[in-house]
N, C-alpha and C positions, 0 to 999 in steps of 0.2 A: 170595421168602423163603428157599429153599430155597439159590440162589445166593450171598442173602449169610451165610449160615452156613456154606458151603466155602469163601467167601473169607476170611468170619473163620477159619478154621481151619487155612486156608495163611500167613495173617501171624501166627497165634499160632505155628506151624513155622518159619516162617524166625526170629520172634523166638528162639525155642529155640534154631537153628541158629546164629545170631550169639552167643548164650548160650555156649553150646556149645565153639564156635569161639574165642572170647575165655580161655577156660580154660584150652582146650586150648595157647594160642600162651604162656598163661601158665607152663604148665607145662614146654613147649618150652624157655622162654627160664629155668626155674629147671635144667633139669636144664644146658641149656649152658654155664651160670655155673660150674656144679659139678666138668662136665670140664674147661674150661679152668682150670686150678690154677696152671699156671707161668706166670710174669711172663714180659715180651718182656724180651729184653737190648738191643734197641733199635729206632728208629724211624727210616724215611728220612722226611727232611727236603728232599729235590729230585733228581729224575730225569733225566739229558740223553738223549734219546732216539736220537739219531744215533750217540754211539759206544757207546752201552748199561752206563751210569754212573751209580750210586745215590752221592746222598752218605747217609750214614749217620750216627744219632750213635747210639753206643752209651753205656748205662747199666754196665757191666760190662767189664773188661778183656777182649779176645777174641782170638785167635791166626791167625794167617793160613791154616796148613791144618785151620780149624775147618767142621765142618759146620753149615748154620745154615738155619731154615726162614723163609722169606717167605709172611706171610699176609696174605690183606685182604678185602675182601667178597665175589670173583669166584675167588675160587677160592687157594691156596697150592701154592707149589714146593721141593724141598729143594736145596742148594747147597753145594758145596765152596769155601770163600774163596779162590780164586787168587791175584788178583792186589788189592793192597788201597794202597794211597798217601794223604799227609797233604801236604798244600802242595807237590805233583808230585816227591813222592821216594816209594820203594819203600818199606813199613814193614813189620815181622813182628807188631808187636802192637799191638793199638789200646787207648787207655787209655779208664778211665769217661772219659763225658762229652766225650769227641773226637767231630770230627768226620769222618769219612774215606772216600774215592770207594772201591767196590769196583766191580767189572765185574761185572755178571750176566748169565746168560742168558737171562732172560724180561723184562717187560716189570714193571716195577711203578709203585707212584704215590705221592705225596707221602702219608704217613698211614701207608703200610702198616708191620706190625710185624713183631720179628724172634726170633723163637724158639730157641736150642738145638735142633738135632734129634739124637735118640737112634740 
């Protein structure tokens, strides 16, 4: 008898603890909605991974020695635009809604987004 009263009393705790827990992820996930305020200026669309080649479309005109951050679930990098091309010519600005290869130096993936960085 005595047993199943510590057992009941360990699943009323974990239920608490899931309780708990669910809150907490609730609230995790209001406050990160809150910091993130700025829109992406844009979104890669396809990765070649052998010469290290994001196509990109951007939402917003963007300039080539613009600083820009790449985010995604594993982690984010910030980046100076070097070298930037539109149907294999060299370009200075990218307009909304183009599409256009930049070089980067890490590694990104289809999905990831593209921030303004300060």
């Amino acid at each position: 008898m005595l047993m199943y009263g510590t057992k009941g009393r360990t699943v009323y705790k974990i239920i608490n603890m899931k309780k708990v827990l669910k809150t907490k992820k609730k609230l995790v996930k209001k406050v990160a909605k809150k910091v993130v305020k700025e829109k992406p200026i844009g979104k890669v669309t396809h990765y070649y991974g052998g010469i290290g080649v994001a196509i990109v479309k951007f939402n917003k005109a963007v300039k080539k020695e613009e600083k820009v951050c790449f985010y995604n679930s594993s982690g984010e990098f910030d980046q100076v635009i070097g070298s930037m091309q539109f149907d294999h010519k060299d370009i200075v600005v990218a307009k909304k809604g183009q599409e256009v290869g930049i070089k980067v130096d890490q590694k990104v993936r289809e999905g990831d987004e593209i921030y303004a960085a300060k």
